[in-house]
C-alpha positions as CSV (number, residue, x, y, z in Angstrom):
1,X,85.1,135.1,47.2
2,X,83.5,137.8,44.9
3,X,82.0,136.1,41.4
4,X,83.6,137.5,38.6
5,X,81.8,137.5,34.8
6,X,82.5,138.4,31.6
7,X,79.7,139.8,29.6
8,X,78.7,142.8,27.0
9,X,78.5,146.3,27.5
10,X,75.1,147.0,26.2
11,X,74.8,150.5,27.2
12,X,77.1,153.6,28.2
13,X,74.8,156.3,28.2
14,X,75.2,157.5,31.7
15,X,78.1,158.3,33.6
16,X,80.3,156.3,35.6
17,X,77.6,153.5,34.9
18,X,77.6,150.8,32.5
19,X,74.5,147.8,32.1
20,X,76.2,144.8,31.1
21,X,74.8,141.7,30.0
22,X,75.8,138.3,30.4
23,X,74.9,135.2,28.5
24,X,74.5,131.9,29.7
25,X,74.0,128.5,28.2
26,X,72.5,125.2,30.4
27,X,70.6,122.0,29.3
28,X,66.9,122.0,30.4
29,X,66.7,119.3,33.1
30,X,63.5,117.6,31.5
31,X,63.9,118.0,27.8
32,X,67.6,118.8,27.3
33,X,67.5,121.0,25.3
34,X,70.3,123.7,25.5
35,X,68.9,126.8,26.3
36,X,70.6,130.7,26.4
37,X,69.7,133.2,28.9
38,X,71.3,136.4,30.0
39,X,71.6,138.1,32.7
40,X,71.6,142.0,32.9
41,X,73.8,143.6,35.3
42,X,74.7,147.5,36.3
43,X,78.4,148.1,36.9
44,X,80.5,151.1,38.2
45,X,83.2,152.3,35.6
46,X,85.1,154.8,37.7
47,X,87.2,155.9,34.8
48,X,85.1,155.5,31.7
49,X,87.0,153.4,30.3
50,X,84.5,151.1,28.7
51,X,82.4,152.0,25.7
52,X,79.6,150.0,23.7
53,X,80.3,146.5,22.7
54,X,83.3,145.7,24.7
55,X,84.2,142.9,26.2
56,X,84.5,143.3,29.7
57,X,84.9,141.6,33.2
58,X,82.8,142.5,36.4
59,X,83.3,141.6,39.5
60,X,80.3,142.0,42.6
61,X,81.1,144.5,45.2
62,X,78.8,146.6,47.8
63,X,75.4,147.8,46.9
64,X,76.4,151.3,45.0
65,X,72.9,152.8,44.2
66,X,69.1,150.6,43.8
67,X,70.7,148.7,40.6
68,X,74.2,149.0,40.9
69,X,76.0,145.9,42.8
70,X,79.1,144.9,40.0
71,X,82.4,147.1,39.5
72,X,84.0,147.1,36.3
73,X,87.7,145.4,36.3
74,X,89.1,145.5,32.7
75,X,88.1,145.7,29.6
76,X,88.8,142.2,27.6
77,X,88.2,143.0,24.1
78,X,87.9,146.8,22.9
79,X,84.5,146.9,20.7
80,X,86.2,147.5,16.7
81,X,82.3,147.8,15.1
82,X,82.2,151.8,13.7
83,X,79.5,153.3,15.6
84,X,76.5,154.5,13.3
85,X,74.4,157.0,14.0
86,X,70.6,156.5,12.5
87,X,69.2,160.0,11.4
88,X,65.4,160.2,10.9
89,X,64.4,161.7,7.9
90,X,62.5,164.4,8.4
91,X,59.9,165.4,6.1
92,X,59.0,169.1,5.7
């Protein structure tokens, strides 16, 4: 059985390639306090499909390239944030 996640697109820079991270939550065994980690994976996007902030579910498949090991199965939840652009001012 292949583990399946859902997590964040974090990047979408390259093509076909998407780093995606996802967030965890445990109790520390000792102190128990609840602690959030996350976990960054790279996943294939055949199509493109996935952009910036969306929601989406990866599943693990066959080593693709020296980071890529998840595939990209759907996107959850389209991202509905405008995407700014921050322009440096440029002083002459």
């Amino acid at each position: 059985m292949r583990r399946r996640v859902i997590g964040v697109v974090t990047r979408d820079q390259n093509l076909k390639t998407r780093r995606v991270e996802v967030e965890r939550s445990y109790r520390h065994p000792k102190y128990g306090k609840i602690l959030r980690t996350r976990t960054v994976c790279y996943a294939h996007d055949e199509e493109n499909v996935s952009k910036k902030g969306d929601l989406v579910e990866i599943v693990e498949c066959r080593p693709m390239s020296r980071l890529k090991r998840w595939s990209l199965v759907k996107v959850v939840k389209a991202n509905t944030m405008p995407q700014v652009k921050v322009e440096a001012a440029v002083n002459s």
